[in-house]
Structure formats: structure tokens, C-alpha cells
N, C-alpha and C positions, 0 to 999 in steps of 0.2 A: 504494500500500500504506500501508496504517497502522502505524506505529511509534512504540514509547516506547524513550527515549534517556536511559539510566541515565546520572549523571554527565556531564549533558551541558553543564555552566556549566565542564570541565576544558578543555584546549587539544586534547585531539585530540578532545573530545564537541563542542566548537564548530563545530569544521571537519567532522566526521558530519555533524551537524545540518544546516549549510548546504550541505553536498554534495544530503542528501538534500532536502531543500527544492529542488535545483535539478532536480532530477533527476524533479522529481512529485509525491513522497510527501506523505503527512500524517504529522507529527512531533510526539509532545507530549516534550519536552526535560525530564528532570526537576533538580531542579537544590534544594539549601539555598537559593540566595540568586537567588530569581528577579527581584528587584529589579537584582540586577548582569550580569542574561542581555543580551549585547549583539544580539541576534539579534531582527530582525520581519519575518514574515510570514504570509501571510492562512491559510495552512494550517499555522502555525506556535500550537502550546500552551504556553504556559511555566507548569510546573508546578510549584510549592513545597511540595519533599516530602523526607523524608529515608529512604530504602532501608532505616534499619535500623528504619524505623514498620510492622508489618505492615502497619497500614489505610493509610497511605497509598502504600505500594507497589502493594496491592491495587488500586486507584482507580487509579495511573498505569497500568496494566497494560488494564485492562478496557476491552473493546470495540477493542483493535488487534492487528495479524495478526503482528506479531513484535516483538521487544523486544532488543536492544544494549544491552550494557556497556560503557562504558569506564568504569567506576569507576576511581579511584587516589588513595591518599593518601602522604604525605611517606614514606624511609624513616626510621628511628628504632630504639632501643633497645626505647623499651618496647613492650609487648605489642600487635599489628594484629591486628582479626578486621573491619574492614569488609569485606574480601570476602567470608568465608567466611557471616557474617550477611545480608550483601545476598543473598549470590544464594539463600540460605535462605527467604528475603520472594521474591524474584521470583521464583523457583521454585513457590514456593507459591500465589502468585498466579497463574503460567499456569498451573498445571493447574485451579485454580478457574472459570477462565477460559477453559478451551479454548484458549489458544494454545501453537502447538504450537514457533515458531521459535526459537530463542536463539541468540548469537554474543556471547562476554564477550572482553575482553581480556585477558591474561594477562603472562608472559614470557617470554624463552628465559631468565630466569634459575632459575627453578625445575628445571632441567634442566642446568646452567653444562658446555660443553663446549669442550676449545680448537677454537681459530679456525684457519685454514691462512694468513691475512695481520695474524694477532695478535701475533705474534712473542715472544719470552720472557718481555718487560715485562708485556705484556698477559695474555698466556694463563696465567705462573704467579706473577702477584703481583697483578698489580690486579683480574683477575676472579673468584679466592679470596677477597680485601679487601673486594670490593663484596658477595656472595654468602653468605659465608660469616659476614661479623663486620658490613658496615655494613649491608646489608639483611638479616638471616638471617631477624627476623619478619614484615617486607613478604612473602618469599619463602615462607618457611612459611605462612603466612596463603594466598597463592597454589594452593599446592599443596591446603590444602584444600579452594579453591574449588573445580579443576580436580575432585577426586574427588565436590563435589557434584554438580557437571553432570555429569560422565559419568553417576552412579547416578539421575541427574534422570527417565528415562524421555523427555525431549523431543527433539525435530529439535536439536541443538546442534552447535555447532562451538568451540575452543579455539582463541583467536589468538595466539599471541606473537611478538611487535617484540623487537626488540635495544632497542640505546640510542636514544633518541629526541631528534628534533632536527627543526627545522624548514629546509621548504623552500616558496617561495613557490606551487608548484603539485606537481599527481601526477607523479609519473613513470609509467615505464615499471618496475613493482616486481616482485620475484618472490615468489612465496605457493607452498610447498611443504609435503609433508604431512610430519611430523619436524621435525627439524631442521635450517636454515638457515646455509649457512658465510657469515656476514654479520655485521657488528660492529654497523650501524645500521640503523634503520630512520627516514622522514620520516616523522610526524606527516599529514604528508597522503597518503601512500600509505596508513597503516593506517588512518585514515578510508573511502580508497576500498576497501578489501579490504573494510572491514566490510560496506559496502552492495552490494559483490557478491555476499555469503554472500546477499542476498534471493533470488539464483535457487536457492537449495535446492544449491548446489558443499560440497561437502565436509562431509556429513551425518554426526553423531557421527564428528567425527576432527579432531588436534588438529594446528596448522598453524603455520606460523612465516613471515613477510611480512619482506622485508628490499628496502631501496633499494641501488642499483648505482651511482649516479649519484650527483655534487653530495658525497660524503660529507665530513665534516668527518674530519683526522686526530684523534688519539688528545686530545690536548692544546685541539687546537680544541673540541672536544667537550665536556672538563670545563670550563673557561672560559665557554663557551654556556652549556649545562646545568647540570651538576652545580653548579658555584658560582656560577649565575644567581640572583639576588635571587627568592624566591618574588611 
């Protein structure tokens, strides 16, 4: 199959890409800085485009049979609409285009619900905290992604990960439709969840992927992630 790979120079668009790369596929990777794409192979495109260029979303788009998001940018204060702009361009460009597939990534935070192994720290202080005051426009921006795909008319699917974190390979992850009583999700699980949506699983409906395994506690997590050097 042919695929263009929105955000794919991010950490879990790397790990798509070379999933799919292994898997078969032909992949154009679109990416700002394709100078800095560590990734080569012969069915491999690296593409220097920016999502929020209609024409060149257009062009990443044309001539393949489905399209992936991982878009993600920092969160922050001030105002995020790369999502809600992206998927406006790639939207636009598959229906110009006849493609019919989509699967973007999203989050279980646009949704923020407690956890049953959250416990009081987590479920009423720190996931208020991250939801509500340090990411509110990452999350808001989300949310309107979410309402453009579903009004998109296309094959789509909604994915949202927990917290993300890296594990050296897939698990064995769970992908359910709603949402997920899971605190993380691996990076390489939502990678492979992504490129399972290519069999047509879970057509307009919004899904939530979470790892069982390997997880990092509360503390481990922000340490890793949250207060990782970008």
C-alpha cells in the first residue's frame, strides 16, 4: 500500500514509518526538516513539506491509498491550531485526491477521565494540571481536529494514546473503541495500531490504544518524558 506519513521526522512518525517500511508498504514521510529524517529506504520518500502549505500537503497526498497522522507539537500557553489547520490541508487534499483512508493521532486527553490505578494524586491533581491549565490549547486544538475528521466525509479513525513513553519493541497493546483505563501508552505500540487501521478495523470511530506491559510508574514517566530535554 501506498502511504503518506504526516509528521513523520516526530518519535512515534519514525517508528510508523519504519514499521511500515518493514512491513511492505511504500511510505512518503512528510516531515519540515527532511535533511534531519534518519530513515532510508528504497521505497522510502522523504518529503519537505509543511501541513499547514495547502500545495504542499496537496502533492504529499497525491497518488497514495491512505494517509496517517501523527502530527504533535510542544504543549504551551499560547494559542495551537497545527492540528486543526493540518488536517484542514489533508482533508482537503484527499478528497481532491480520491483517497479515501485516514487515521490521525489524537489523545485520551481531550476526553481527561479518572483512571481505576490513578489513584488520588493522579486522577485529581495532576490530570486536571496537565488538561486543564498546562495543555488546555494543545487539547483544545485537538478537539477541533477530532470534529474535522469526523465531518470529513472519509474512511477515518480517531486514535488516542495516554502518556507516551518509549519501549524498545510492540507489545502485546490493547486498542478499544472509547475509552481506555490505561495511564500509558508505548510509542511503538501506537505506531503498530496505526498501520493496523490499513485493514479498514475500526471505520469512523474513535479508539484509545494503551500498553499493559513495561509501564513506567507515575514519577518515572515525568522524569523520561515530561522533563526530557526536547
Amino acid at each position: 500500500m501506498r502511504i503518506t506519513v504526516f509528521g513523520a521526522n516526530g518519535l512515534t512518525g519514525r517508528l510508523l514509518t519504519e514499521q511500515a517500511l518493514a512491513a511492505g508498504h511504500e511510505v512518503a514521510a512528510v516531515t519540515r526538516r527532511p535533511d534531519s529524517f534518519p530513515l532510508q529506504h528504497d521505497q522510502l520518500e522523504v518529503v519537505g513539506a509543511d501541513v499547514l502549505d495547502p500545495a504542499a500537503a496537496d502533492l504529499a497526498v497525491a497518488g497514495r491509498d491512505a494517509v496517517l497522522s501523527t502530527l504533535g507539537v510542544p504543549a504551551g500557553k499560547k494559542p495551537i491550531s497545527t492540528y486543526s489547520r493540518g488536517v484542514i490541508n489533508i482533508v482537503a487534499a484527499m478528497r481532491r485526491h480520491r483517497v479515501r483512508r485516514l487515521a490521525v493521532v489524537s489523545s485520551t486527553g481531550v476526553d481527561p477521565q479518572p483512571y481505576s490505578d490513578g489513584g488520588i494524586l493522579f486522577n485529581r491533581v495532576f490530570l486536571p494540571y496537565v488538561t486543564r491549565v498546562l495543555g488546555k490549547t494543545l487539547y483544545d486544538d485537538m478537539r477541533r481536529m477530532e470534529a474535522l475528521v469526523r465531518d470529513s466525509g472519509l474512511d477515518w479513525t480517531i486514535v488516542r494514546p495516554s502518556g507516551l513513553y518509549h519501549l524498545p519493541a510492540v507489545t502485546d497493546y490493547t486498542v478499544v473503541e472509547g475509552q481506555a483505563d490505561g495511564r500509558f501508552t508505548a510509542r511503538a505500540d501506537l505506531a503498530a495500531s496505526l498501520l493496523a487501521l490499513l485493514d479498514d478495523r475500526h471505520l469512523r470511530r474513535t479508539v484509545s490504544v494503551i500498553t499493559t506491559v513495561g509501564n513506567p510508574t507515575l514519577l518515572q514517566w515525568i522524569r523520561r518524558e515530561a522533563l526530557a530535554k526536547p
